[in-house]
Structures are given as structure tokens and as C-alpha cells.
ZADO-1210 file (C-alpha; in nm, 4 decimals, padded with zeros to 6 digits):
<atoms>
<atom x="00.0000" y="00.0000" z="00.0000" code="UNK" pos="1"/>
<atom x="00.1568" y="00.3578" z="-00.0987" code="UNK" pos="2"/>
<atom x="00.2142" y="00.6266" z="00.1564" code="UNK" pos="3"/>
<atom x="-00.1042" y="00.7757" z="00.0526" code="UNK" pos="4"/>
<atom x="-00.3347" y="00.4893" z="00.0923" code="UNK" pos="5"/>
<atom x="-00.1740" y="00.4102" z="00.4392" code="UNK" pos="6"/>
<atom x="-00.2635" y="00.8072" z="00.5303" code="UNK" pos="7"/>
<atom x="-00.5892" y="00.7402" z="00.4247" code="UNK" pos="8"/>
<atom x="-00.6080" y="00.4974" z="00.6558" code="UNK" pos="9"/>
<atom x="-00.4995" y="00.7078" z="00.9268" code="UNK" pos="10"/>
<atom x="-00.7841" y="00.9583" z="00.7875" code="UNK" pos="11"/>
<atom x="-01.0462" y="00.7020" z="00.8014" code="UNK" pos="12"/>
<atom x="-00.9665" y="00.5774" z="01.1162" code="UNK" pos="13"/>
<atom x="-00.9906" y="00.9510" z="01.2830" code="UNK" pos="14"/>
<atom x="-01.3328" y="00.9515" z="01.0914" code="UNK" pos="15"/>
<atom x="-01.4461" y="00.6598" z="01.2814" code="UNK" pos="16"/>
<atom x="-01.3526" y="00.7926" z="01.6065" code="UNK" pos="17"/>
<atom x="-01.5837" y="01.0625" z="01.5257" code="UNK" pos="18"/>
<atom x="-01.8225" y="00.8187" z="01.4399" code="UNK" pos="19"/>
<atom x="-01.8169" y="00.8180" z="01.0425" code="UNK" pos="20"/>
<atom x="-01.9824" y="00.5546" z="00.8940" code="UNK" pos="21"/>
<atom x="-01.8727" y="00.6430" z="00.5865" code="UNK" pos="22"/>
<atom x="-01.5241" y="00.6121" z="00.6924" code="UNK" pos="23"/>
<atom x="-01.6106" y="00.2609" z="00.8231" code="UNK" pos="24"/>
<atom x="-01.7526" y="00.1677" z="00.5406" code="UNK" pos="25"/>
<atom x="-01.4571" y="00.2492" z="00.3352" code="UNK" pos="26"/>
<atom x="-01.2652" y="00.0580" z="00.5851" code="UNK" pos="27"/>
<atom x="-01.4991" y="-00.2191" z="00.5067" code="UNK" pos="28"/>
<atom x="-01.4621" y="-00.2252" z="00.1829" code="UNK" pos="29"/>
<atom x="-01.1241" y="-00.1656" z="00.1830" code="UNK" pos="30"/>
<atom x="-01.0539" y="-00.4750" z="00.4101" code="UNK" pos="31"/>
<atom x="-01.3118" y="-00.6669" z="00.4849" code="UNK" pos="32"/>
<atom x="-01.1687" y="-00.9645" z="00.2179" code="UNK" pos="33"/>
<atom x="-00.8691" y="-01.0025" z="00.3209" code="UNK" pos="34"/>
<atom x="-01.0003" y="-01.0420" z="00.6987" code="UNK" pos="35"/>
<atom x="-01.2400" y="-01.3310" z="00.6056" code="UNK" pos="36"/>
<atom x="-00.9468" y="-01.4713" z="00.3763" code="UNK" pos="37"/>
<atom x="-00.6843" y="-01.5005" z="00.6908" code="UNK" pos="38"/>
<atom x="-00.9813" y="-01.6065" z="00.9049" code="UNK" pos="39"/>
<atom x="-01.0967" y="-01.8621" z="00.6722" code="UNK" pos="40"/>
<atom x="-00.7443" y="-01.9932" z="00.6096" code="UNK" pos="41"/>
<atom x="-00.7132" y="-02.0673" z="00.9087" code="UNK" pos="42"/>
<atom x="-01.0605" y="-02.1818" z="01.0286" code="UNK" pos="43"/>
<atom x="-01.1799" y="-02.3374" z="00.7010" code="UNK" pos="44"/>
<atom x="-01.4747" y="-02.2569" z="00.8056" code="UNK" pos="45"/>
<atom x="-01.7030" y="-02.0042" z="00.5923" code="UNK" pos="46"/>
<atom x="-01.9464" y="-01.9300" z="00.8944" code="UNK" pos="47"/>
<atom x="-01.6462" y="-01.9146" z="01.1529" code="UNK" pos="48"/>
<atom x="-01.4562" y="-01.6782" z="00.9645" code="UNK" pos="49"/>
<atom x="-01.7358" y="-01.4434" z="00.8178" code="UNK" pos="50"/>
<atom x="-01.8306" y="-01.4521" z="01.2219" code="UNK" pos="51"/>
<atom x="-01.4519" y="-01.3408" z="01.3086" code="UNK" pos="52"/>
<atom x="-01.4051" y="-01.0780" z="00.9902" code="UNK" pos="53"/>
<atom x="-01.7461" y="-00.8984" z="01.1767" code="UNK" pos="54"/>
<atom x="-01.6624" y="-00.9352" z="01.4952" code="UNK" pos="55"/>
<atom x="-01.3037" y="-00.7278" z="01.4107" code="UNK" pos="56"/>
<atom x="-01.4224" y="-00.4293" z="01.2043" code="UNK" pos="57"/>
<atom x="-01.7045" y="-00.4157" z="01.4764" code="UNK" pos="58"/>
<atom x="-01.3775" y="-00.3850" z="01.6828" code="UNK" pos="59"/>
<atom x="-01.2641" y="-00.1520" z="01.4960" code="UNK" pos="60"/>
<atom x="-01.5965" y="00.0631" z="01.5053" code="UNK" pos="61"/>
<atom x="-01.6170" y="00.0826" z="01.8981" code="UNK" pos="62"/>
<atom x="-01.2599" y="00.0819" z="01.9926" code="UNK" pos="63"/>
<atom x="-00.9969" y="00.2343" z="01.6726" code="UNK" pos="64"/>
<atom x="-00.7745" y="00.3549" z="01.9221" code="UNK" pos="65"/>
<atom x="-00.6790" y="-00.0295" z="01.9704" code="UNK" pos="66"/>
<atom x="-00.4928" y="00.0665" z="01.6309" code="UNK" pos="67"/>
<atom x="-00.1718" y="00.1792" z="01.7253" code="UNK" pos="68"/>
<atom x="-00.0356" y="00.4282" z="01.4701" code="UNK" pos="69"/>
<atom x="00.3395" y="00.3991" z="01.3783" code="UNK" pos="70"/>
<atom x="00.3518" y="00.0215" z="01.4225" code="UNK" pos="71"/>
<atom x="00.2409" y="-00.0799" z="01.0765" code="UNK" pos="72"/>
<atom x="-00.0680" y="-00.0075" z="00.8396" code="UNK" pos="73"/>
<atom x="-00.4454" y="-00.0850" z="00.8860" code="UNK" pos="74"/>
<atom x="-00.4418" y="-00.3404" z="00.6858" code="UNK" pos="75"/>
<atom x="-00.0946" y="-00.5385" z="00.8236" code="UNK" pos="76"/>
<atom x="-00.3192" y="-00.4766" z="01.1590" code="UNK" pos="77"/>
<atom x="-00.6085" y="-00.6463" z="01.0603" code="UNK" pos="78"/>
<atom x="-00.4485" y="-00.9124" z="00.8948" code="UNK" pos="79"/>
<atom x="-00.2325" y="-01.0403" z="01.2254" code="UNK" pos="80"/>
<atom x="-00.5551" y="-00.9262" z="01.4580" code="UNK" pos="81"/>
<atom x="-00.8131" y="-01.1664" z="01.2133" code="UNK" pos="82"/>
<atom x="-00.5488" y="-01.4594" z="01.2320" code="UNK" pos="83"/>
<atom x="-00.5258" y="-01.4338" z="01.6237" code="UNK" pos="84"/>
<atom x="-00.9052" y="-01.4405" z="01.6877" code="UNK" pos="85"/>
<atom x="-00.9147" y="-01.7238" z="01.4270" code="UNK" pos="86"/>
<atom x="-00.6305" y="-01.9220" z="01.6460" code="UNK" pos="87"/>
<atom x="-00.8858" y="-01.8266" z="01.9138" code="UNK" pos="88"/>
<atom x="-01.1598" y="-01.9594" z="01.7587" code="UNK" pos="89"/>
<atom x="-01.0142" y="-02.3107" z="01.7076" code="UNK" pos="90"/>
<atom x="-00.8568" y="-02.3016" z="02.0751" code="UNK" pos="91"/>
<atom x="-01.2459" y="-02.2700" z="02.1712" code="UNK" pos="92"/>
<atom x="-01.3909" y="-02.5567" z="01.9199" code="UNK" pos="93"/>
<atom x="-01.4866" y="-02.8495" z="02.0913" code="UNK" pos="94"/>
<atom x="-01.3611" y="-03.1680" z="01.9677" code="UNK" pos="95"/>
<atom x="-01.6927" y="-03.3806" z="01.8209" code="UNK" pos="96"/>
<atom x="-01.5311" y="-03.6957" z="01.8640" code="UNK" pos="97"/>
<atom x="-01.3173" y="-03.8508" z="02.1695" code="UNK" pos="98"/>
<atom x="-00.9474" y="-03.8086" z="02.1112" code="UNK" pos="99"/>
<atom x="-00.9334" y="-04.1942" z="02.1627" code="UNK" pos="100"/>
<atom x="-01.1293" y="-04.2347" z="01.8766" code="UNK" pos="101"/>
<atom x="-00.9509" y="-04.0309" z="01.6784" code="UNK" pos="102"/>
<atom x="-00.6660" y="-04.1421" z="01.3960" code="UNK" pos="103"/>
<atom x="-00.4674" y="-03.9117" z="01.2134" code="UNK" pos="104"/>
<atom x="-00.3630" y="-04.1066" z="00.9420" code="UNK" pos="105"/>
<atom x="00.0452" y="-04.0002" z="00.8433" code="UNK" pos="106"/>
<atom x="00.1956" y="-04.0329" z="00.5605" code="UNK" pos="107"/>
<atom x="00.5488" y="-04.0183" z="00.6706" code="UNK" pos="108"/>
<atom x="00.7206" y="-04.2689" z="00.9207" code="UNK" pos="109"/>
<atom x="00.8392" y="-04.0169" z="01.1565" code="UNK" pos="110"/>
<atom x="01.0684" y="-04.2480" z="01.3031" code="UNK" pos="111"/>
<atom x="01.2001" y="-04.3096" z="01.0016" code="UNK" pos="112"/>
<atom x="01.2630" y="-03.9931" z="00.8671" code="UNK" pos="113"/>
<atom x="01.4012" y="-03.8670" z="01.1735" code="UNK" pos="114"/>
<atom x="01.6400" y="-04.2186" z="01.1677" code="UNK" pos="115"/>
<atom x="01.7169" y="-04.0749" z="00.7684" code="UNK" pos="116"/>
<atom x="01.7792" y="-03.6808" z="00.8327" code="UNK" pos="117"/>
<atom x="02.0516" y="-03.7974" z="01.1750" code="UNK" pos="118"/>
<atom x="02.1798" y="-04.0520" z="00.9134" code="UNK" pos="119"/>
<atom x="02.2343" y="-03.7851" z="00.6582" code="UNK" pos="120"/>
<atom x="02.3767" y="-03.5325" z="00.9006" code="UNK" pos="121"/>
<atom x="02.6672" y="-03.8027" z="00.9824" code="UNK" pos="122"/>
<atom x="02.7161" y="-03.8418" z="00.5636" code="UNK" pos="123"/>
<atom x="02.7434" y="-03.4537" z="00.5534" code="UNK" pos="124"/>
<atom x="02.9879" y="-03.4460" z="00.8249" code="UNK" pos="125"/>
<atom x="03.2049" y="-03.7271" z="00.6823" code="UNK" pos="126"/>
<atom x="03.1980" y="-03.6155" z="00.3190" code="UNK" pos="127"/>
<atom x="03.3194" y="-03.2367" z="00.5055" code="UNK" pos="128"/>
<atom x="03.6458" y="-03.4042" z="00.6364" code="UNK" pos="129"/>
<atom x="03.7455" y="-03.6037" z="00.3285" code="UNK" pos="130"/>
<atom x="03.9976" y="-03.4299" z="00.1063" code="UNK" pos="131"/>
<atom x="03.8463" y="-03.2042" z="-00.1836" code="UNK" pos="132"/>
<atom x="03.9714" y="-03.4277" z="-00.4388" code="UNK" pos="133"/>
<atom x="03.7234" y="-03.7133" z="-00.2995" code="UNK" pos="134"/>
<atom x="03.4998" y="-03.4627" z="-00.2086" code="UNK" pos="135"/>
<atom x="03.4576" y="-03.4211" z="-00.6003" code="UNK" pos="136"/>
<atom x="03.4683" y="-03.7470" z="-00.7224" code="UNK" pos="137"/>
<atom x="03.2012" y="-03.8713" z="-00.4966" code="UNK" pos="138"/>
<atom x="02.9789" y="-03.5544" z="-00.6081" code="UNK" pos="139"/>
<atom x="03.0375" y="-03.6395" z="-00.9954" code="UNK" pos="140"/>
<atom x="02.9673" y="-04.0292" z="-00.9297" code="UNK" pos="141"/>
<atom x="02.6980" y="-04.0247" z="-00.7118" code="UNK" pos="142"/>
<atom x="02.5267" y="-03.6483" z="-00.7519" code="UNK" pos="143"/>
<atom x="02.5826" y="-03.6495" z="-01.1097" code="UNK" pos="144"/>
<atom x="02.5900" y="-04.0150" z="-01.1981" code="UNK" pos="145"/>
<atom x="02.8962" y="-04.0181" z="-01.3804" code="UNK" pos="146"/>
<atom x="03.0578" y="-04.3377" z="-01.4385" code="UNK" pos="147"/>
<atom x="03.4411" y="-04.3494" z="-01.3642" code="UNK" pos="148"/>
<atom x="03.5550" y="-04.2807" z="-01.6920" code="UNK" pos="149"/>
<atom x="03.3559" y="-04.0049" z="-01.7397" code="UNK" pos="150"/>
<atom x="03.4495" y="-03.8536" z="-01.3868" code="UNK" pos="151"/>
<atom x="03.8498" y="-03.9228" z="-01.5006" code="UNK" pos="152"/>
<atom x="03.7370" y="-03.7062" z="-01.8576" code="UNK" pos="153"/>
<atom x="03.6225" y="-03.4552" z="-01.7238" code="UNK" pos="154"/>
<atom x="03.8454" y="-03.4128" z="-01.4431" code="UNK" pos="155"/>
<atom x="04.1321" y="-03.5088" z="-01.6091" code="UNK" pos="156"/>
<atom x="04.2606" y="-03.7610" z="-01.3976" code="UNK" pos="157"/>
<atom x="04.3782" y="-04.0931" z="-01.4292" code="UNK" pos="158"/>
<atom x="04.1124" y="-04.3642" z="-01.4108" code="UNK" pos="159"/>
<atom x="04.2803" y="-04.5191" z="-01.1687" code="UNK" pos="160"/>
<atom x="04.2895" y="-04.2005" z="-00.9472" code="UNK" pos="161"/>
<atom x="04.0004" y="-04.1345" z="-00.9689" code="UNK" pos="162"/>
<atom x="03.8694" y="-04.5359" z="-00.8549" code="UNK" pos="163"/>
<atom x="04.0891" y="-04.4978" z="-00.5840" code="UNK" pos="164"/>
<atom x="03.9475" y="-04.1742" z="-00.4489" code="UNK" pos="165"/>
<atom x="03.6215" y="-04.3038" z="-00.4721" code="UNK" pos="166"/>
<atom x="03.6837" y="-04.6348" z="-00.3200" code="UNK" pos="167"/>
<atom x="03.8799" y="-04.4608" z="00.0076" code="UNK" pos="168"/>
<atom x="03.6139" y="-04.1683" z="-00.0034" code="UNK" pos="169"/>
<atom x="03.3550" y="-04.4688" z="00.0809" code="UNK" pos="170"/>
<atom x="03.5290" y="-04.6372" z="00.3147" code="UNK" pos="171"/>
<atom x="03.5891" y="-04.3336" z="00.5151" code="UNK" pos="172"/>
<atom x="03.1905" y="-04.2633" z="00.4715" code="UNK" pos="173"/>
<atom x="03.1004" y="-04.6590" z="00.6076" code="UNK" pos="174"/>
<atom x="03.3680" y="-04.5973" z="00.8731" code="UNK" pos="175"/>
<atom x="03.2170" y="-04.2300" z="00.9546" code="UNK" pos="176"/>
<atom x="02.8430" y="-04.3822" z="00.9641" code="UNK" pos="177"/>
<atom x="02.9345" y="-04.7036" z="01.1980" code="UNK" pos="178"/>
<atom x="03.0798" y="-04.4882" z="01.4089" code="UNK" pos="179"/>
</atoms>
């Protein structure tokens, strides 16, 4: 929003301390969307967040002091004040079934994946402390699927090098993980 727009926001919101309702229904119009779009985003609920986007801009019409001027625009303002009452909101729903009967269905093993991402971390840390020349070779064979010739082409390297830096990259990386 340009400087103007966020002064006219200022403008609007003296307005409706004087009681405008033009002024608050320029605010309206102005924001009422985007209040029942973070409300319903996070309620994904039409009623719910229609319910919370009213309840704010009636906010707004009794109290638009509670706008503090200097800390951001009207409308960054609204946004964070409609996703707080719509955290609200859900904090309040009552849960139609019992929690026991209840399953969230997961697609991901977290176990598993938590299992991978330490297993990785050790790989990362290994493949750090091997020499850059292994470092590279590795990369090319197993990043970029090169075969070993094509690793000692384009490195220029002997093939034999370049098996050998492979072969002790990998055992440091076994030795690294069993650790």
C-alpha cells in the first residue's frame, strides 16, 4: 500500500472515532476480504470466519484507538488481529469426537525420517572431512551419476585415481556412519 493509501487509513480511522460511517464503510470495503481470507485460512470454516471478519471491524468501530499508529498499516493490523481471533476460535472448538477415537492417518514414518535426516547429518559431516579431491569425485559419481571414466574425462585424472578416491572416499563414509 503507498504512503497515501496508508494516510488514508490514518484519515479514516480519525473519521471513525468521530463516528463516520462512511469512513467505516470504506474501511470495510477496503478490508473486509482479506479479513475473512486469513480467518478462513485458518478456520476453514465459511461461517467461523465471516463470524470473526465482523466481529473485528465491529472492533474496529467501537474501539480504533486499539490501532496503534506507527507500528504498521491498517491493513498489516487487521491481517495479524483476524489470524489471532481465528487461532482463538479453534482453541475454543470443541472436539466432536473422543481423542481416543480419533486417527490421524500419516503419511510419513516419523521415526524413520528422523532415523534418515541424523543418518544424513553423519554423511554430511564425513563427506566435510574427506579431502576435496574425494569430495569431487564422490559428487560427480553419485550427484551427477557419472561413471568413472567419465568422472576421469572430465576431471582429467587418471582412471585409476580417480577409482581410488572413490573407493577410500567410501570407506571413510562406512567408517564415519558405523561410528
Amino acid at each position: 500500500m503507498t504512503g497515501a493509501a496508508a494516510a488514508s487509513d490514518e484519515a479514516l480511522i480519525d473519521r471513525v472515532q468521530s463516528k463516520d460511517e462512511n469512513a467505516m464503510g470504506a474501511i470495510f470495503d477496503r478490508y473486509a476480504t482479506m479479513v475473512y481470507s486469513v480467518a478462513l485460512r485458518v478456520l476453514k470454516e465459511p461461517a467461523q470466519a465471516e463470524d470473526v471478519m465482523q466481529e473485528i471491524l465491529l472492533q474496529v468501530w467501537n474501539r480504533p484507538d486499539r490501532f496503534a499508529r506507527g507500528r504498521g498499516s491498517l491493513g498489516a493490523w487487521l491481517a495479524v488481529v483476524a489470524r489471532n481471533r481465528a487461532i482463538d476460535v479453534l482453541r475454543q472448538r470443541r472436539p466432536t469426537e473422543s481423542c481416543d477415537e480419533v486417527v490421524l492417518a500419516s503419511a510419513t514414518n516419523l521415526a524413520s525420517e528422523v532415523e534418515q535426516r541424523a543418518m544424513m547429518e553423519k554423511v554430511r559431516g564425513v563427506m566435510n572431512e574427506l579431502p576435496e579431491e574425494q569430495q569431487r569425485s564422490v559428487e560427480l559419481a553419485f550427484f551427477e551419476g557419472l561413471s568413472h571414466s567419465e568422472i576421469a574425462a572430465r576431471t582429467g585424472d587418471p582412471l585409476g585415481t580417480v577409482k581410488t578416491r572413490i573407493r577410500a572416499a567410501l570407506t571413510s563414509l562406512r567408517r564415519g556412519i558405523e561410528a
